[in-house]
ZADO-1210 file (C-alpha; in nm, 4 decimals, padded with zeros to 6 digits):
<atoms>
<atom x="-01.8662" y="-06.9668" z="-07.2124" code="UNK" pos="1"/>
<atom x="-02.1816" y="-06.7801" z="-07.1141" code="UNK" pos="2"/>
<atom x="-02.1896" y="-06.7268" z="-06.7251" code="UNK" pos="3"/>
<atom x="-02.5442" y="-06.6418" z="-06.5541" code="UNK" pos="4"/>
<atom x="-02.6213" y="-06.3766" z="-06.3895" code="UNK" pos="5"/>
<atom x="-02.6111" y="-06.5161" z="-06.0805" code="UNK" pos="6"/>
<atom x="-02.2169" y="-06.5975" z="-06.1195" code="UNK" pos="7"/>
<atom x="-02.1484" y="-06.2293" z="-06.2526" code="UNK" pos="8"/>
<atom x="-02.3125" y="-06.0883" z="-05.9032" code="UNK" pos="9"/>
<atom x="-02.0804" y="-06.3753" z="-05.6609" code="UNK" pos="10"/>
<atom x="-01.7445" y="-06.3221" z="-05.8682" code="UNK" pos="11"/>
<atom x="-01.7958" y="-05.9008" z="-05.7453" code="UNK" pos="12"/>
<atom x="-02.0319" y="-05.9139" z="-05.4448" code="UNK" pos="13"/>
<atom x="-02.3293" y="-05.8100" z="-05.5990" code="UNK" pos="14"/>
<atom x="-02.6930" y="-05.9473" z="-05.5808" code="UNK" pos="15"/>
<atom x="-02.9249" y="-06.0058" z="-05.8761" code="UNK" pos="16"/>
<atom x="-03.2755" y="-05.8745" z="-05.8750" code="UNK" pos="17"/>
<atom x="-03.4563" y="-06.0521" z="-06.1403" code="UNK" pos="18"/>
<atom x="-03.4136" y="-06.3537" z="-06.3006" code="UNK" pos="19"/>
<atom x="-03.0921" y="-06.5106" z="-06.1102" code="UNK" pos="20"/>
<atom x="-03.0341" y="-06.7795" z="-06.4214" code="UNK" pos="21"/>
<atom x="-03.0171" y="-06.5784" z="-06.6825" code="UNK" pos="22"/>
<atom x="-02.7261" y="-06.6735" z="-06.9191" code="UNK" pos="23"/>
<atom x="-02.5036" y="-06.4011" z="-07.0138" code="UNK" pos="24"/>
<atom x="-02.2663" y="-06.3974" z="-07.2987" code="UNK" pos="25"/>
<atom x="-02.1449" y="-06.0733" z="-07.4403" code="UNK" pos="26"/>
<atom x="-02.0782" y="-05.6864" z="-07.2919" code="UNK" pos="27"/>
<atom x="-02.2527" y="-05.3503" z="-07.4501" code="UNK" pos="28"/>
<atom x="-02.3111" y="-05.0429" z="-07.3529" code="UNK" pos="29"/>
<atom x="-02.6752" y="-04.9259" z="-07.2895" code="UNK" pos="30"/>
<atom x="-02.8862" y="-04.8520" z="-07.6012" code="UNK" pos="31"/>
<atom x="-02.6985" y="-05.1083" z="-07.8002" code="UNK" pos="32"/>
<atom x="-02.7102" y="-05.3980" z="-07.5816" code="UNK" pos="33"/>
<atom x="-02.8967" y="-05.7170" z="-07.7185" code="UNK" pos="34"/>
<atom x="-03.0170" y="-06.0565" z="-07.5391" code="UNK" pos="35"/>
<atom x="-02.7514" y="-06.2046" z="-07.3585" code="UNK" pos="36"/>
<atom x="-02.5703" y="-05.8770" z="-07.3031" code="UNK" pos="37"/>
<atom x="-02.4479" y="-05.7312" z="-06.9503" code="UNK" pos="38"/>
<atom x="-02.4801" y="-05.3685" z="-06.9912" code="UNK" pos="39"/>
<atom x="-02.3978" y="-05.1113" z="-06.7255" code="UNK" pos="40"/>
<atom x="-02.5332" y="-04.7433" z="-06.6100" code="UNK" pos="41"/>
<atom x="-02.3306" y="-04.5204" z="-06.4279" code="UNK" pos="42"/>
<atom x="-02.5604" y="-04.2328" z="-06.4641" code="UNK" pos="43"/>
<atom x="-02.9298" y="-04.1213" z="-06.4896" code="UNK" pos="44"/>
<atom x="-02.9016" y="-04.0976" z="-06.9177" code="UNK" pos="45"/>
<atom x="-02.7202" y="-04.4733" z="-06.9662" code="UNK" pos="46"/>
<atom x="-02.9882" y="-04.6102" z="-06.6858" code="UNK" pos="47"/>
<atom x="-03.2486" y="-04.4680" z="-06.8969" code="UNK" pos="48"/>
<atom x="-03.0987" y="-04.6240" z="-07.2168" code="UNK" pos="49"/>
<atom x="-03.0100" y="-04.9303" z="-07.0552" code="UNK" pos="50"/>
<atom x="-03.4135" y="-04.9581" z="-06.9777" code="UNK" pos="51"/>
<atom x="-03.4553" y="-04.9418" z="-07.3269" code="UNK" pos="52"/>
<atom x="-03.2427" y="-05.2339" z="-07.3914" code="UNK" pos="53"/>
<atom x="-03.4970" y="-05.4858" z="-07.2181" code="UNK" pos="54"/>
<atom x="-03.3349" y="-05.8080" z="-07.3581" code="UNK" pos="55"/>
<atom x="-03.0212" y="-05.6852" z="-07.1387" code="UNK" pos="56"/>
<atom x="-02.9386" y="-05.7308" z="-06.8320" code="UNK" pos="57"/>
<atom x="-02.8107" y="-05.4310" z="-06.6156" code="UNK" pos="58"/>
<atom x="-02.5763" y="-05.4008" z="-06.3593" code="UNK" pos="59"/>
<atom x="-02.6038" y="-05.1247" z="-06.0679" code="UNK" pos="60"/>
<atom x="-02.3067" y="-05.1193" z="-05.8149" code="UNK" pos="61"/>
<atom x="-02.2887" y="-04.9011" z="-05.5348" code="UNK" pos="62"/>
<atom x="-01.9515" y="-04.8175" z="-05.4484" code="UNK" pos="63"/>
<atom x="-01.8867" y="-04.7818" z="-05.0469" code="UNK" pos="64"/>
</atoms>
């Protein structure tokens, strides 16, 4: 079941900047990540390739 990305940023207390409705339905990591994919950068070379991936939809967390 696809979520959006709104309901991936409530279910961990993130916000979405972007497109709030768009439907996710897979996981990849950055440089491979396709439409529909929820990718993720957790440093300066996987943001970069994550940028690449412009179908996919990143996800930044700061940890507190």
């Amino acid at each position: 079941m696809p979520y959006t990305a709104l309901q991936i940023a409530e279910l961990i207390g993130g916000i979405v900047i972007g497109d709030s409705k768009v439907a996710l339905s897979g996981f990849a990591p950055a440089g491979a990540a396709k439409n529909g994919d929820l990718t993720f950068a957790e440093n300066d070379v996987y943001f970069e390739r994550a940028q690449q991936s412009a179908d996919a939809l990143g996800l930044h967390l700061e940890i507190r």
